[in-house]
PDB file with SEQRES, HELIX, SHEET and CRYST1 records, atoms N, CA, C and O in Angstrom:
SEQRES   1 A   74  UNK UNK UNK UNK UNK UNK UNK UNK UNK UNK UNK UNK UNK          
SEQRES   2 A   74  UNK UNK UNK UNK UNK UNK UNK UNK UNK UNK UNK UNK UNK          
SEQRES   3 A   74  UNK UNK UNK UNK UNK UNK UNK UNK UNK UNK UNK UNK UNK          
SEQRES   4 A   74  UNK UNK UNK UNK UNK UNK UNK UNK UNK UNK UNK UNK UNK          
SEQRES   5 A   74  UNK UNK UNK UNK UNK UNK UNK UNK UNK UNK UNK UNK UNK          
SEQRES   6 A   74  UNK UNK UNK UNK UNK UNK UNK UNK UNK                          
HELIX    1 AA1 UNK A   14  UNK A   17  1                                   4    
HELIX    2 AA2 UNK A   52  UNK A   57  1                                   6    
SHEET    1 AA1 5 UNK A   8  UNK A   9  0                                        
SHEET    2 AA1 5 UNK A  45  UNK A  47  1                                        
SHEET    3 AA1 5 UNK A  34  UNK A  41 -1                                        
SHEET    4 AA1 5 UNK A  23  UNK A  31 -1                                        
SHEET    5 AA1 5 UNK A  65  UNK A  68  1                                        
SHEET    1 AA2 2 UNK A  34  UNK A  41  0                                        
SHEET    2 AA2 2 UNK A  49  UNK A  51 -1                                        
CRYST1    1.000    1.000    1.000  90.00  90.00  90.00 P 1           1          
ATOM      1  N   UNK A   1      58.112  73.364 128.475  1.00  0.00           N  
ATOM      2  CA  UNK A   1      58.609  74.697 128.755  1.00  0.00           C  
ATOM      3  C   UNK A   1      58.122  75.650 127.669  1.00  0.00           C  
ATOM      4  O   UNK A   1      58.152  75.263 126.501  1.00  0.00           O  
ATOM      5  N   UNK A   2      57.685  76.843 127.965  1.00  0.00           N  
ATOM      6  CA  UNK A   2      57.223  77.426 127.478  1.00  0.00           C  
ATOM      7  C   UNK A   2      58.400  78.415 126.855  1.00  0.00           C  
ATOM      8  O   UNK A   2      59.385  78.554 127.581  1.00  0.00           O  
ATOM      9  N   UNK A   3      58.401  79.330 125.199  1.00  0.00           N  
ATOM     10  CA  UNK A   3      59.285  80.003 124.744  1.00  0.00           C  
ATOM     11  C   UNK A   3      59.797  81.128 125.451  1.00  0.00           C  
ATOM     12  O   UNK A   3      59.072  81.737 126.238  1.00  0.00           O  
ATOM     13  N   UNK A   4      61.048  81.479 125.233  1.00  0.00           N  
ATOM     14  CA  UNK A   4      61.643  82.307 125.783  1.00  0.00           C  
ATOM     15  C   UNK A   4      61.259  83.482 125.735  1.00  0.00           C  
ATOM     16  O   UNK A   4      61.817  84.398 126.339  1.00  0.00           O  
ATOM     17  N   UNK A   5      60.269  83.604 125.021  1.00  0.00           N  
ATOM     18  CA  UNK A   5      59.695  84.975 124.572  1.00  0.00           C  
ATOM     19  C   UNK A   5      60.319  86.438 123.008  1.00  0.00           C  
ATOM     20  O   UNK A   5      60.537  86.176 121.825  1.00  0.00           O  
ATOM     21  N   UNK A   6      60.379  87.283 123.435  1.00  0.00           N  
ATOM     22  CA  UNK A   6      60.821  88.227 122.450  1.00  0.00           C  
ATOM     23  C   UNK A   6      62.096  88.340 123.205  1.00  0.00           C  
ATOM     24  O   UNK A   6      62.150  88.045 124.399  1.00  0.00           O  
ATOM     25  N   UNK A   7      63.190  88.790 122.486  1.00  0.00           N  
ATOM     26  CA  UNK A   7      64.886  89.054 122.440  1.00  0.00           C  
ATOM     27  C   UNK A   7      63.908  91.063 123.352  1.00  0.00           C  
ATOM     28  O   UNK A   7      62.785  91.533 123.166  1.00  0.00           O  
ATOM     29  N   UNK A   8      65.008  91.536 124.163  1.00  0.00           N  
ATOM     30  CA  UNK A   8      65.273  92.714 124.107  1.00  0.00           C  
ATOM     31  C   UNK A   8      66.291  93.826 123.737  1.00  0.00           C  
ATOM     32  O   UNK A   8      67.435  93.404 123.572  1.00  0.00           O  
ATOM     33  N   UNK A   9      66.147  94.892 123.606  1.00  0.00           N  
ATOM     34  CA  UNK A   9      67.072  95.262 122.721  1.00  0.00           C  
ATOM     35  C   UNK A   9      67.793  95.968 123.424  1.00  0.00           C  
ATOM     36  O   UNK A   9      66.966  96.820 123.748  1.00  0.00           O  
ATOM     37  N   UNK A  10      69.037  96.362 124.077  1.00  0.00           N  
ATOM     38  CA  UNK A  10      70.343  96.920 125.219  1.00  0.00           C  
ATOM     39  C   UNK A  10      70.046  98.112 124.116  1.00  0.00           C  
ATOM     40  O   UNK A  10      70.099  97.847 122.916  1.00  0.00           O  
ATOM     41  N   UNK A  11      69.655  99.755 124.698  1.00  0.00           N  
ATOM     42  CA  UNK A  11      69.966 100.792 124.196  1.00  0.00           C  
ATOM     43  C   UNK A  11      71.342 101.531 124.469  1.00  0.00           C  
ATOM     44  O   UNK A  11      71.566 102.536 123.794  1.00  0.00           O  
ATOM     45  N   UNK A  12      72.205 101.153 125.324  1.00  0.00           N  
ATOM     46  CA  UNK A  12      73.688 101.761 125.486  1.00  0.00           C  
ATOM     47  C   UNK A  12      74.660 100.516 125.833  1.00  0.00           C  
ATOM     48  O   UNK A  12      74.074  99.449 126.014  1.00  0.00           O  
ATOM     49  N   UNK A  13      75.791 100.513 125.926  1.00  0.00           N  
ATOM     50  CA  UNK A  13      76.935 100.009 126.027  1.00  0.00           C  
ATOM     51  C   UNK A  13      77.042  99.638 127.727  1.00  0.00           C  
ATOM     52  O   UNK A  13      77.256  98.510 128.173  1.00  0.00           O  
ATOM     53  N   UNK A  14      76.823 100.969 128.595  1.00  0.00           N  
ATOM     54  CA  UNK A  14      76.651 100.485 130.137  1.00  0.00           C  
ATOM     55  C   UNK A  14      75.949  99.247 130.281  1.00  0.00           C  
ATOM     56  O   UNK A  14      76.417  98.255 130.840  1.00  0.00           O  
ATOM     57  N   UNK A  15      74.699  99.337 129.709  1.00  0.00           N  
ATOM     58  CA  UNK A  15      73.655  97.843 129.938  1.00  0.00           C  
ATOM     59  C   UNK A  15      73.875  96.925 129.252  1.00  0.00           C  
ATOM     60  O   UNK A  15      73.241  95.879 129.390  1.00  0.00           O  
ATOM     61  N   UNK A  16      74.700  97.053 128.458  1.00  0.00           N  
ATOM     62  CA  UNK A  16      75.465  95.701 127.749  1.00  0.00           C  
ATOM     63  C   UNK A  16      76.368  95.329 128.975  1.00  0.00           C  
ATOM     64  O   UNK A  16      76.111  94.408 129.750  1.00  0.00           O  
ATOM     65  N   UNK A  17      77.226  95.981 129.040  1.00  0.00           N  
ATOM     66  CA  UNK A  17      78.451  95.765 129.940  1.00  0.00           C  
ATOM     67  C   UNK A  17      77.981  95.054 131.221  1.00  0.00           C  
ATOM     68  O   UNK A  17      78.720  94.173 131.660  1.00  0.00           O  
ATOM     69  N   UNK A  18      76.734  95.358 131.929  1.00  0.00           N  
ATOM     70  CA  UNK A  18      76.577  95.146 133.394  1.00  0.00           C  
ATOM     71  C   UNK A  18      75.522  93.734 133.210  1.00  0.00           C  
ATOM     72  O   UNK A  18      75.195  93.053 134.183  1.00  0.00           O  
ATOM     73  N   UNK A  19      75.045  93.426 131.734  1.00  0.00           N  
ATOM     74  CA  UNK A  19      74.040  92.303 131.512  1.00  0.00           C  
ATOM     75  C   UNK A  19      75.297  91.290 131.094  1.00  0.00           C  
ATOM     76  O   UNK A  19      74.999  90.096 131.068  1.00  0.00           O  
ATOM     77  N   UNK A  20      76.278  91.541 130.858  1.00  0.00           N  
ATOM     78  CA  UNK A  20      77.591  91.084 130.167  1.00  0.00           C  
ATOM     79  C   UNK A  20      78.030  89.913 131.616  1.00  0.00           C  
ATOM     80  O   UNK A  20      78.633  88.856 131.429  1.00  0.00           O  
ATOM     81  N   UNK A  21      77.779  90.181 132.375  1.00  0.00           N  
ATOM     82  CA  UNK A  21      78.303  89.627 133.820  1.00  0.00           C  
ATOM     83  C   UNK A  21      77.532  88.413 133.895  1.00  0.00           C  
ATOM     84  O   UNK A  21      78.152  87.352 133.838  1.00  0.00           O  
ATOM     85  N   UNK A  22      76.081  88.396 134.031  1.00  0.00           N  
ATOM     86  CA  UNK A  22      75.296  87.635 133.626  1.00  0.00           C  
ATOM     87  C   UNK A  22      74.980  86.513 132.602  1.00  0.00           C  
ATOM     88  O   UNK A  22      74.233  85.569 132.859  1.00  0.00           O  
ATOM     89  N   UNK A  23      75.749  86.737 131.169  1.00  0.00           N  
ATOM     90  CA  UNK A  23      75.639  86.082 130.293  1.00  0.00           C  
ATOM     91  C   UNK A  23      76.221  84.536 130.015  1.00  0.00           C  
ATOM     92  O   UNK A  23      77.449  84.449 129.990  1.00  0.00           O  
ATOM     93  N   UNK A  24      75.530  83.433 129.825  1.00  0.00           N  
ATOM     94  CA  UNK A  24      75.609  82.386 129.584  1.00  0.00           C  
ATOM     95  C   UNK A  24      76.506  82.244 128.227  1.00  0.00           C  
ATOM     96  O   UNK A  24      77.564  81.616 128.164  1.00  0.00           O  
ATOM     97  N   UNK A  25      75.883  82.946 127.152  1.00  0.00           N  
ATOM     98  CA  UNK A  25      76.509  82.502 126.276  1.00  0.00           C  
ATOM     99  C   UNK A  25      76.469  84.046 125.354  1.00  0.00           C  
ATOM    100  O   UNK A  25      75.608  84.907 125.536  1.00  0.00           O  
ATOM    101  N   UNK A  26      77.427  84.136 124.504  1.00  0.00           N  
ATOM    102  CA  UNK A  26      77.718  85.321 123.931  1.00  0.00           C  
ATOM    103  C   UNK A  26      77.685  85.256 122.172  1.00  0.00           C  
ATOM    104  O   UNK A  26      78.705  84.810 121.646  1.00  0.00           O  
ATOM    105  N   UNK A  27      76.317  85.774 121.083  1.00  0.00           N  
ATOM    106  CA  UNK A  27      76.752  85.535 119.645  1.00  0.00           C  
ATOM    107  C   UNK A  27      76.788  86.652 119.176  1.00  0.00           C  
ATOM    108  O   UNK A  27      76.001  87.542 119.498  1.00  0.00           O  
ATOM    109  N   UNK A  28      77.935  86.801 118.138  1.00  0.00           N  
ATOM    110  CA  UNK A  28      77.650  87.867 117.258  1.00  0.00           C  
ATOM    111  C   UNK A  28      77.487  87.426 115.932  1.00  0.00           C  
ATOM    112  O   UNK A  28      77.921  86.347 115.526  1.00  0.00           O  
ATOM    113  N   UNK A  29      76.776  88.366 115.146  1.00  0.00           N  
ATOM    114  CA  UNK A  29      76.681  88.275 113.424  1.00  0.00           C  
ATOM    115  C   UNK A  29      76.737  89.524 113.129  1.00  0.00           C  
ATOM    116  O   UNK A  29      76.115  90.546 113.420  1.00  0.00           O  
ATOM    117  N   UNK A  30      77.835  89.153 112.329  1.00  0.00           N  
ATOM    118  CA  UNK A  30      78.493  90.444 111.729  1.00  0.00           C  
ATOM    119  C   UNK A  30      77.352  91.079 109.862  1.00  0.00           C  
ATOM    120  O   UNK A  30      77.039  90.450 108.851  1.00  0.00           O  
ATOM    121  N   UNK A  31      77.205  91.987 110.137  1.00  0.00           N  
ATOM    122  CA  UNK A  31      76.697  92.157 108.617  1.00  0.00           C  
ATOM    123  C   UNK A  31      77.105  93.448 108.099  1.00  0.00           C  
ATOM    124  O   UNK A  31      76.604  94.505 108.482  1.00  0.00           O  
ATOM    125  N   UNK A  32      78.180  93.338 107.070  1.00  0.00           N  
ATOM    126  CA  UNK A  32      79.371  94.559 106.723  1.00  0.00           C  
ATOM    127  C   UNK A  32      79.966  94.919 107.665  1.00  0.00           C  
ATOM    128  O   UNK A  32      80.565  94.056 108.306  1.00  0.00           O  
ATOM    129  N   UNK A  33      80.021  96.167 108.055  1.00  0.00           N  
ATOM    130  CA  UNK A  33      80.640  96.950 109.240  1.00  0.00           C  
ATOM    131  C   UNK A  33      79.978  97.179 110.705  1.00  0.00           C  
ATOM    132  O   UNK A  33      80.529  97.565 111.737  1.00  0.00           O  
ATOM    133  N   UNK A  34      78.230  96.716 110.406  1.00  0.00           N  
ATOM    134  CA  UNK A  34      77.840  96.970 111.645  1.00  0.00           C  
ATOM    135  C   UNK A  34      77.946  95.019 112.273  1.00  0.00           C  
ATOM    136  O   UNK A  34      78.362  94.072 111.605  1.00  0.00           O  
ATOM    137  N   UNK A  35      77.514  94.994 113.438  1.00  0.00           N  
ATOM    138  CA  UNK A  35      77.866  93.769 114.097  1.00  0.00           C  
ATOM    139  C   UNK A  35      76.099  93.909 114.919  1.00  0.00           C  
ATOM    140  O   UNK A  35      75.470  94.919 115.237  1.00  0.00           O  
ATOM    141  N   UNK A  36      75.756  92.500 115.040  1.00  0.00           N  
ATOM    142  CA  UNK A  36      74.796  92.591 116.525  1.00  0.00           C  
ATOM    143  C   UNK A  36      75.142  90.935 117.032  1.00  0.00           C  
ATOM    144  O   UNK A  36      75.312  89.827 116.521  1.00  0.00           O  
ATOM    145  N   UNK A  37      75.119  91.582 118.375  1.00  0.00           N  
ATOM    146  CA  UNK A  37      75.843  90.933 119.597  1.00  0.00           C  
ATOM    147  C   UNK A  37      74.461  90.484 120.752  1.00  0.00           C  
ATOM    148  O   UNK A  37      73.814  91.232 121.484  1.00  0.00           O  
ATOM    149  N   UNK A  38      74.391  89.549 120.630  1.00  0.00           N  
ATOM    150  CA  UNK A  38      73.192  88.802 121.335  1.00  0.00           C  
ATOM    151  C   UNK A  38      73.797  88.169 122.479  1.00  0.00           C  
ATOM    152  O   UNK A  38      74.748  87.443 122.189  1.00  0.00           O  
ATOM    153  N   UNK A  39      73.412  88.269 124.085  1.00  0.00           N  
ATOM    154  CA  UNK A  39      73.884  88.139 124.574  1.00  0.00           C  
ATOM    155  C   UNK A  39      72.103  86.951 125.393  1.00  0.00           C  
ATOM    156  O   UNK A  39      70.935  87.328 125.489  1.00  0.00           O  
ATOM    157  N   UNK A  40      72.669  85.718 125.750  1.00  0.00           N  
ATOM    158  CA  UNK A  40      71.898  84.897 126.117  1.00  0.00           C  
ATOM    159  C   UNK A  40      72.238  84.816 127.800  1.00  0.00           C  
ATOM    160  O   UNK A  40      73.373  84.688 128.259  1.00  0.00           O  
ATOM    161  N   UNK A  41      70.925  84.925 128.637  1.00  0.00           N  
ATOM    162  CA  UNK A  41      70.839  85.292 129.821  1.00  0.00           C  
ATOM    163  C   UNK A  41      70.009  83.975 130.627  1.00  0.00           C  
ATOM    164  O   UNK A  41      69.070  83.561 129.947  1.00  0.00           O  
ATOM    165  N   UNK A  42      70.178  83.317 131.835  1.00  0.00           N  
ATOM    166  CA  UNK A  42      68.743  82.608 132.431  1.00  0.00           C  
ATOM    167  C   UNK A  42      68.054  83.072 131.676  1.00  0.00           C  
ATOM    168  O   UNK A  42      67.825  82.639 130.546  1.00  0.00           O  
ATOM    169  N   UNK A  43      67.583  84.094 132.213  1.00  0.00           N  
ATOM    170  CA  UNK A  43      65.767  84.851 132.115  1.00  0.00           C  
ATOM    171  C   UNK A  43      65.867  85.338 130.657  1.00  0.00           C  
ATOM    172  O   UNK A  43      64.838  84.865 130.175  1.00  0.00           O  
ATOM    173  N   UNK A  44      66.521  86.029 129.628  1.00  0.00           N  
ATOM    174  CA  UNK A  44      66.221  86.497 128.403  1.00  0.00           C  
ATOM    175  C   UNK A  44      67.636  86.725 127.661  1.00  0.00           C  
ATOM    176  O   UNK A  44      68.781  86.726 128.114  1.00  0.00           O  
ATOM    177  N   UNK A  45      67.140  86.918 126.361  1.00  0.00           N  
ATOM    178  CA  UNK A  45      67.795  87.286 125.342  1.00  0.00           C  
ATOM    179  C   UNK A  45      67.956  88.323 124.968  1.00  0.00           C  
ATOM    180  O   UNK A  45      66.951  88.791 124.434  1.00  0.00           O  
ATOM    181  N   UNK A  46      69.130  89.203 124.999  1.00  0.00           N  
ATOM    182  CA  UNK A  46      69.743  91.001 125.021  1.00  0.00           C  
ATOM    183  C   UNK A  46      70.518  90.569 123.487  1.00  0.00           C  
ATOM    184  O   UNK A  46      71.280  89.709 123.044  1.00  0.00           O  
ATOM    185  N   UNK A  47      69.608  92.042 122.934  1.00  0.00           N  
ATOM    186  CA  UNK A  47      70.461  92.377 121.412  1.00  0.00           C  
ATOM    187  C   UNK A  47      70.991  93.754 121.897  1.00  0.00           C  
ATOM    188  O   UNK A  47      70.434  94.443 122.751  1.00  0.00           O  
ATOM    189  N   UNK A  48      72.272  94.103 121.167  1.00  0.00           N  
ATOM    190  CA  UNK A  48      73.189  95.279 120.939  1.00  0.00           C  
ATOM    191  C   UNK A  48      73.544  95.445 119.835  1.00  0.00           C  
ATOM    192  O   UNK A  48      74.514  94.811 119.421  1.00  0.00           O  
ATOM    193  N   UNK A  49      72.930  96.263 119.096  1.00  0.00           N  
ATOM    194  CA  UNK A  49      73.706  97.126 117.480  1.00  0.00           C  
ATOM    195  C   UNK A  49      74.813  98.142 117.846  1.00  0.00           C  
ATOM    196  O   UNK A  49      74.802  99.163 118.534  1.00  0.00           O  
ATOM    197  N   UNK A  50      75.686  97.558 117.206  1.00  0.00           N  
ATOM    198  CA  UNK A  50      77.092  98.455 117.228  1.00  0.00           C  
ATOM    199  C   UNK A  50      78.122  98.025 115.893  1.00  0.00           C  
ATOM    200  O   UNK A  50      77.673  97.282 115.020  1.00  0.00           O  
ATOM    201  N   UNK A  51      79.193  98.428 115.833  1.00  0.00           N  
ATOM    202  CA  UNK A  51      80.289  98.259 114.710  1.00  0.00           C  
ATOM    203  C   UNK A  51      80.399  97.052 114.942  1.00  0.00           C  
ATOM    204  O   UNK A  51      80.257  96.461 116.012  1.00  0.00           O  
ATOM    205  N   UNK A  52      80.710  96.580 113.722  1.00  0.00           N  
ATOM    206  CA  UNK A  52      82.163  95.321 114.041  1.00  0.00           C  
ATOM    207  C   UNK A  52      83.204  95.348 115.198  1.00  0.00           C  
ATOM    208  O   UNK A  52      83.420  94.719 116.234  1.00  0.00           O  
ATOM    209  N   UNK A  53      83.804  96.506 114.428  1.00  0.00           N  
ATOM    210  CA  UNK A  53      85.322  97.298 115.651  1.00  0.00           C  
ATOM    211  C   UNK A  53      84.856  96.993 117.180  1.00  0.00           C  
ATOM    212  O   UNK A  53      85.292  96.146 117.959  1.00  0.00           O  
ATOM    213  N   UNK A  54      83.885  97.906 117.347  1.00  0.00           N  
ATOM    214  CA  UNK A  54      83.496  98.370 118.690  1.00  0.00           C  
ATOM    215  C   UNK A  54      83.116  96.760 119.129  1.00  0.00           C  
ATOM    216  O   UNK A  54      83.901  96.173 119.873  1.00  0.00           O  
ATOM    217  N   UNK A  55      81.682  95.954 118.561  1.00  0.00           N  
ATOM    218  CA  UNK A  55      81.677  94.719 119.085  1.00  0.00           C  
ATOM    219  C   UNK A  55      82.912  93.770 118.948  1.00  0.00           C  
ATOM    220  O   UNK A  55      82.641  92.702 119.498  1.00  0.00           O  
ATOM    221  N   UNK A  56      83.990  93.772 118.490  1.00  0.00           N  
ATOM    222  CA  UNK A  56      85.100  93.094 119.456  1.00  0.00           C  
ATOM    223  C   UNK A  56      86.019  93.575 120.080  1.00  0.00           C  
ATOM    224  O   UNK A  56      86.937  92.875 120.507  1.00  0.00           O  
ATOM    225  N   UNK A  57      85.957  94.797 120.248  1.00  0.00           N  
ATOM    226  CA  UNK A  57      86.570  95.286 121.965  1.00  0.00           C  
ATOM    227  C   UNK A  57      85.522  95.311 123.340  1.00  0.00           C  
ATOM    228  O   UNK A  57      85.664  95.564 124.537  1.00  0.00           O  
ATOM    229  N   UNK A  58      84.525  94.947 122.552  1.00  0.00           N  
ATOM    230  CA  UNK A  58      83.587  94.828 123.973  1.00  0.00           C  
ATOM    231  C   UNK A  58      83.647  93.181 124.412  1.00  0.00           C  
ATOM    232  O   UNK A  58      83.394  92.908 125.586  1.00  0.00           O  
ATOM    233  N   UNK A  59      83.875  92.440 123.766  1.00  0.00           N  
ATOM    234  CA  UNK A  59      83.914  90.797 123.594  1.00  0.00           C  
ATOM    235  C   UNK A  59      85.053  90.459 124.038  1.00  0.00           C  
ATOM    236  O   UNK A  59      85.209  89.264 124.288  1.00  0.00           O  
ATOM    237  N   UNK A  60      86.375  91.561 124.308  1.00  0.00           N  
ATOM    238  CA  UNK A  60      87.806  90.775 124.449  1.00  0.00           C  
ATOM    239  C   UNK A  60      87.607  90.483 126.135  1.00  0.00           C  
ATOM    240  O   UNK A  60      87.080  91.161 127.018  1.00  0.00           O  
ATOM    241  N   UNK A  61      88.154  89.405 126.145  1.00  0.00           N  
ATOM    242  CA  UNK A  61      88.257  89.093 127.798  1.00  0.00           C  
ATOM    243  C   UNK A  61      86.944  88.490 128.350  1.00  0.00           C  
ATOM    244  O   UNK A  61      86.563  88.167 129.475  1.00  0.00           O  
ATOM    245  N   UNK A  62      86.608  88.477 127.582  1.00  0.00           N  
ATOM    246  CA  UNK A  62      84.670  87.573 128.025  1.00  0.00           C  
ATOM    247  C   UNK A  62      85.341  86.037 128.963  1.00  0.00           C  
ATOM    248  O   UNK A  62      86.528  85.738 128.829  1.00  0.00           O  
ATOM    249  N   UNK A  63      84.701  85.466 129.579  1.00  0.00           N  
ATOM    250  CA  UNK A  63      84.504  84.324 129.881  1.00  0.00           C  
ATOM    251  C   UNK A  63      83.566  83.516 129.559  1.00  0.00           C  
ATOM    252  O   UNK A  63      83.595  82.288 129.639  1.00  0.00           O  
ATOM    253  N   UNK A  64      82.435  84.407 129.065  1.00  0.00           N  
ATOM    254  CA  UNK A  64      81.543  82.952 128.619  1.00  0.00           C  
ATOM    255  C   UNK A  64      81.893  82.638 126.816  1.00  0.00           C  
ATOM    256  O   UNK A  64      82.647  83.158 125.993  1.00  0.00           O  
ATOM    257  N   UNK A  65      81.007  81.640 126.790  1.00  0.00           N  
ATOM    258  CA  UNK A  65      81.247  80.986 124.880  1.00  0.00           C  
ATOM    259  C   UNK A  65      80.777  82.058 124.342  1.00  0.00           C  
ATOM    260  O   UNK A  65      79.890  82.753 124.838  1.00  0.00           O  
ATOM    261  N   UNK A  66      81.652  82.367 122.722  1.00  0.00           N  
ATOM    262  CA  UNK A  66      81.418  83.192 121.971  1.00  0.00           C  
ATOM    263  C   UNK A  66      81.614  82.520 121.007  1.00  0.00           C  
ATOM    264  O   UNK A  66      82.624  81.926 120.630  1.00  0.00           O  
ATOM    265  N   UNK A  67      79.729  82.692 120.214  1.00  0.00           N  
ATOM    266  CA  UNK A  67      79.607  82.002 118.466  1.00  0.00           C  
ATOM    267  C   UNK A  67      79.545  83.167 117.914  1.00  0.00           C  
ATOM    268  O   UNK A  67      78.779  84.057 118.282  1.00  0.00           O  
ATOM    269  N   UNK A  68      80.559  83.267 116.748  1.00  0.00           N  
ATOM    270  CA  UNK A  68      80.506  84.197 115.646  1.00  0.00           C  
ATOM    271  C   UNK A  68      79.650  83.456 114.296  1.00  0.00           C  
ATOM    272  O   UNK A  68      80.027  82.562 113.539  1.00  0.00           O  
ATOM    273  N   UNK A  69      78.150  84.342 114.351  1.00  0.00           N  
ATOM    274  CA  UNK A  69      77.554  83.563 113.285  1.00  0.00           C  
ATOM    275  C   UNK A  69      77.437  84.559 112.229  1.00  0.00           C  
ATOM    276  O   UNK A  69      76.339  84.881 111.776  1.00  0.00           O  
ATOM    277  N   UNK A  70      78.559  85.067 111.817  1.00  0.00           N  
ATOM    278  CA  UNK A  70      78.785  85.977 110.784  1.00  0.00           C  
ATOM    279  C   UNK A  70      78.391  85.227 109.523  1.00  0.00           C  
ATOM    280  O   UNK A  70      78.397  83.998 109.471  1.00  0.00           O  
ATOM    281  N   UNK A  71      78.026  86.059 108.450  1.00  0.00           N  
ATOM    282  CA  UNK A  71      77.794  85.717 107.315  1.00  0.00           C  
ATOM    283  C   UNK A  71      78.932  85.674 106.312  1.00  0.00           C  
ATOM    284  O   UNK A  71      79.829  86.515 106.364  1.00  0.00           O  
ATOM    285  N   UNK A  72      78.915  84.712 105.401  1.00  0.00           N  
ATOM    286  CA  UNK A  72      80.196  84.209 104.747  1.00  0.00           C  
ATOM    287  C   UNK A  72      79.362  84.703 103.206  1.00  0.00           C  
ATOM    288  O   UNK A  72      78.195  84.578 102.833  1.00  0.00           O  
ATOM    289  N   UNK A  73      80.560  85.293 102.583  1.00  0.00           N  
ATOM    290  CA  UNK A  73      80.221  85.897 101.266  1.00  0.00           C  
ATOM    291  C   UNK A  73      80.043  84.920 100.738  1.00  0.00           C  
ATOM    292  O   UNK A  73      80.293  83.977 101.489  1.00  0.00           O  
ATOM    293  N   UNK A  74      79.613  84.527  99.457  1.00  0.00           N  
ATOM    294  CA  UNK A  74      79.940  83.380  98.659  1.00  0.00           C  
ATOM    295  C   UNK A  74      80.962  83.770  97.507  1.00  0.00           C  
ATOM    296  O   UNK A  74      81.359  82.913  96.718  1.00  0.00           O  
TER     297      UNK A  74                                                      
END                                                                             
């Protein structure tokens, strides 16, 4: 099988929301206050830059798996 290719990048919240339906599996990594929320699809891989805040009110109520691969201070 050949690679999945390049990630694309969701420019608004609507196309998060409506690719959101679709999604297999759901990660975020948090870095300070902003968050990006990778959303894994069949066909591709959707990035979304947004807050922390904002990416977990968009995440509440999901049904698919959600990995938080936030970064841990040392």
């Amino acid at each position: 099988m050949a690679g999945w290719g390049v990630p694309r990048e969701i420019a608004n919240r609507e196309d998060f929301t409506r690719l959101l339906e679709k999604a297999t599996e759901l990660r975020i990594v948090r870095l300070g206050d902003n968050a990006k929320v990778k959303l894994r699809t069949p066909a591709r891989l959707y990035t979304f830059k947004t807050s922390s805040e904002d990416a977990d009110t968009m995440t509440k109520g999901v049904k698919v798996p959600i990995l938080d691969l936030s970064q841990k201070k040392k």
